[in-house]
N, C-alpha and C positions, 0 to 999 in steps of 0.2 A: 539506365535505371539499374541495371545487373549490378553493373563495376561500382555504382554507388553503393548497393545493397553489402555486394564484397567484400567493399572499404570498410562501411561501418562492424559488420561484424567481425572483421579481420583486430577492428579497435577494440572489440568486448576484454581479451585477451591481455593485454596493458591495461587497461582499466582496473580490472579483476586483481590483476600483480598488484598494484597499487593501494586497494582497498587492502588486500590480505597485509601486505608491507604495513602499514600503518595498524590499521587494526591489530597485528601483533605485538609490535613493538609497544602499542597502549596496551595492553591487555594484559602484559610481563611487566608495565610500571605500577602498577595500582596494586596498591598493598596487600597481602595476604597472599594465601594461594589454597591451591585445592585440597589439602589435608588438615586445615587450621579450621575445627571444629571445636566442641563446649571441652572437650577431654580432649588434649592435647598427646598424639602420639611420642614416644620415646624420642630419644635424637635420633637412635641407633637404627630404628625401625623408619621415622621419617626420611633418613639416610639414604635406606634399602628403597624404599619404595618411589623416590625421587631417581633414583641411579636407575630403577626399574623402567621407566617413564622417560628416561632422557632429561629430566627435569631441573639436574644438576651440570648440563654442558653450556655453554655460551651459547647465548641468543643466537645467533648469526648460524650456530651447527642445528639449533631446536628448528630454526625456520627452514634451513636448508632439509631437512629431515621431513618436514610436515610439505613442502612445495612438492619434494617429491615424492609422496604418497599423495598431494592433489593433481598432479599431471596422471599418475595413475588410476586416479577417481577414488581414489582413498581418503576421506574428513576423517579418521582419526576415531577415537572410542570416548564414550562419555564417562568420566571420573565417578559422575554421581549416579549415573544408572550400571552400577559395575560393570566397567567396560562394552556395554552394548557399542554398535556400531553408529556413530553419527547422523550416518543414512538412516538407519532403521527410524532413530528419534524425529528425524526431521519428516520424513517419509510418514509418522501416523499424526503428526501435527497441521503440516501444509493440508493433509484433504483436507482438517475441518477448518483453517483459517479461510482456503480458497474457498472452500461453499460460504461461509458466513461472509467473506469479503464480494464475492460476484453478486450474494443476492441484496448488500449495501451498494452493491456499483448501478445495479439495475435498478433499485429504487430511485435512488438518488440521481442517477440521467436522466430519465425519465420523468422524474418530478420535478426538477432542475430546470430543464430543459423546457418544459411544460408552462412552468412558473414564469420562470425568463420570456417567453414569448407572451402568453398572455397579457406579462403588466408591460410587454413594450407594444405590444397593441392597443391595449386599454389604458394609453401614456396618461397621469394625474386622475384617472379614476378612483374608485374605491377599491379596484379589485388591485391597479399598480400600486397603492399605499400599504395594502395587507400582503402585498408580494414583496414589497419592500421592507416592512416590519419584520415578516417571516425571516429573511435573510439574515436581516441586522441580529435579529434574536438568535438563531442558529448559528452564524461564524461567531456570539459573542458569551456561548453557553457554552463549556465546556461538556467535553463528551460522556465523562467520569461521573457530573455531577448531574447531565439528563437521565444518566443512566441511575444514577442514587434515587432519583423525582419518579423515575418508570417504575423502580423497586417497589417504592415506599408506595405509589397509588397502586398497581395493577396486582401485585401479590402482598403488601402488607395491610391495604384498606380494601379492595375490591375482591381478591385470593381466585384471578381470573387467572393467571399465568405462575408456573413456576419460579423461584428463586434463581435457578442457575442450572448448569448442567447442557450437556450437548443430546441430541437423538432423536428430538420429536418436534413436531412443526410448532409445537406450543413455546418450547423454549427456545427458539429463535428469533421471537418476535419481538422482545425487548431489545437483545444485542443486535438486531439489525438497526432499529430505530433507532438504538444510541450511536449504534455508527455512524449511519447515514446523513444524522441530523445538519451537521459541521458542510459536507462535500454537496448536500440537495442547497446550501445556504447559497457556499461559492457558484456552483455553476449556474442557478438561478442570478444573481445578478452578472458575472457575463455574460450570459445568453440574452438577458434584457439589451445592459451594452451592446453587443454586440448586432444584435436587431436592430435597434434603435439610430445604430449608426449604419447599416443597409435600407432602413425602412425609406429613406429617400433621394434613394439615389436612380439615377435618370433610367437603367432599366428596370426597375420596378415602377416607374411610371409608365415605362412604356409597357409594359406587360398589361398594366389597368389600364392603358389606355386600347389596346387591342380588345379589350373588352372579357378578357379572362376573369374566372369564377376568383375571388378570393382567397378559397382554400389552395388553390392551381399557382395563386400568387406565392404565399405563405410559404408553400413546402416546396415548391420548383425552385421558385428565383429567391426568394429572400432566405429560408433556413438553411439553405444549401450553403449560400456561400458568408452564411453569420455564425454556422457551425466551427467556422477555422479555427477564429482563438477559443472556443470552445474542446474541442477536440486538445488543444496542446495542455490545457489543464485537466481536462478528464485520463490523459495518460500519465502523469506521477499521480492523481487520483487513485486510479486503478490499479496502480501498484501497492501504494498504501495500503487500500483496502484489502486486496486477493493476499498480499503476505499478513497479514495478521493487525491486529489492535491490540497489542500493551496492554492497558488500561482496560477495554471492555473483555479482555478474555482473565483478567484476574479479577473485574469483579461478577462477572458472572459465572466462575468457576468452568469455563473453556477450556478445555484440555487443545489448547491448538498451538502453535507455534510461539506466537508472541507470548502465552504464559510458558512456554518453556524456555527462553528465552529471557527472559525475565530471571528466572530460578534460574538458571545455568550462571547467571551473571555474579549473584551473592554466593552462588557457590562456588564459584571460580572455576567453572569447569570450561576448563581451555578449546575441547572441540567442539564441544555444541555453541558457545558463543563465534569461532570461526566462521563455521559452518551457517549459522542463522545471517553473516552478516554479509556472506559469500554468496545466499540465495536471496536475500534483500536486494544485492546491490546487482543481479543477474537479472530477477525480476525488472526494476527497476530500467535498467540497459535496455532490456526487449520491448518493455511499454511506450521507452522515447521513438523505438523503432519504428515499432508500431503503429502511432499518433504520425511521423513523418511520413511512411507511406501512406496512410489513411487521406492526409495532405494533397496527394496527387489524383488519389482515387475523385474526392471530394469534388475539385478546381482543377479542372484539364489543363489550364493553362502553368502548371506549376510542373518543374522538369527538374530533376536532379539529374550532376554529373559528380562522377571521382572527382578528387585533386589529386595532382601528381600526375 
């Protein structure tokens, strides 16, 4: 298990190079750049301040410059917040996407999960047809536009909740919902799935047939090991969610990563779009880690080895 663990994160390394690789090379093709505002600066001056930047050398000298200020732990400065440091921007965005996204990860298991069992116990009831509805309507509602429906009732008809804004438990409670709605849809029907196909299988008869309490059944023998494919979609879940939401941090006016991220993009500002795509795709790497060992923990019978 060591030398596997090793291996994988000896891979994050190459992975990483390769994201930055591409990610750059797209990011210097797409039209404009970082000083192409409503008032266009002089040549003379756009000149200077490109030659200041490095912004005027060949791709290949731009990226070799920026690789080695990331091997140093240096992202570079943001164009659009005068020069502030990358780190700094990313560093006051990530705590509020990671609390808004862990407290969507926790609803969303948890109800998911909850969901998914229930209507595969209660197979063709009422309660698996409105678990199955719930689903269907959640992976088929966009998150932008639950979140438009939460606006419109909670603070434009009912005026229970704020508009938007981050700081207090009250505004958080629309942007979690809209988050959550999409990822409690998916893992609620794997989790059904996934029960549904352990609910009959010959050690869970024998477990009822020893004469064990139900509940003893449910959470020992059956969720344990219906949790697996469960588990491999709750980790690029939970990536998704802890780095940020696009869409619900610009319309609920989030000051979190994914709106800054966003705005770095139209405004071409080279390090913060790096940098965001660099702790995406890092997150991301650690989450699949994550979910793999959880794998072993989970099913004793499951053993990783290196290759090579």
């Amino acid at each position: 298990m060591a030398a596997y663990l090793m291996q994988r994160i000896l891979w994050i390394v190459p992975v990483l190079v390769a994201v930055a690789v591409i990610t750059f090379v797209l990011m210097h093709q797409v039209p404009g750049g970082p000083w192409d505002r409503s008032k266009r600066l002089p040549p003379q001056a756009l000149e200077n301040v490109n030659q200041s930047y490095g912004l005027d050398r060949p791709l290949w000298q731009q990226f070799g410059s920026y690789a080695l200020g990331l091997a140093q732990g240096d992202l570079g400065v943001s164009f659009r917040s005068n020069n502030r440091p990358v780190s700094d921007v990313l560093g006051d965005g990530i705590r509020i996407s990671a609390t808004l996204g862990l407290l969507a990860l926790v609803l969303s298991a948890t109800a998911g999960v909850a969901l998914g069992v229930v209507a595969a116990l209660r197979r063709n009831s009422a309660l698996d047809f409105a678990s199955v509805a719930f689903a269907t309507a959640g992976a088929s509602v966009p998150s932008f536009i639950l979140g438009m429906l939460l606006l419109v009732l909670f603070t434009g008809y009912l005026h229970w909740l704020p508009s938007g804004g981050w700081g207090s438990p009250q505004q958080a409670v629309m942007p979690v919902l809209a988050l959550s709605a999409w990822p409690t849809a998916y893992i609620a029907r794997v989790t059904r799935a996934s029960v549904l196909d352990v609910l009959h299988q010959d050690y869970v008869r024998t477990a009822r047939a020893k004469g064990l309490q139900e509940r003893v059944v449910v959470l020992r023998h059956m969720l344990r090991n219906a949790l697996i494919p469960v588990l491999t979609v709750i980790g690029p879940v939970a990536a998704m969610l802890v780095t940020g939401s696009f869409i619900i941090e610009q319309l609920f006016a989030i000051p979190g990563i994914g709106r800054a991220f966003v705005t770095s993009i139209g405004a071409r500002d080279y390090g913060v779009i790096m940098g965001t795509t660099l702790l995406y795709t890092f997150v991301i790497v650690i989450a699949n880690l994550l979910v793999d060992l959880l794998y072993a923990i989970i099913d004793p019978r499951i053993r990783y080895q290196a290759h090579g």
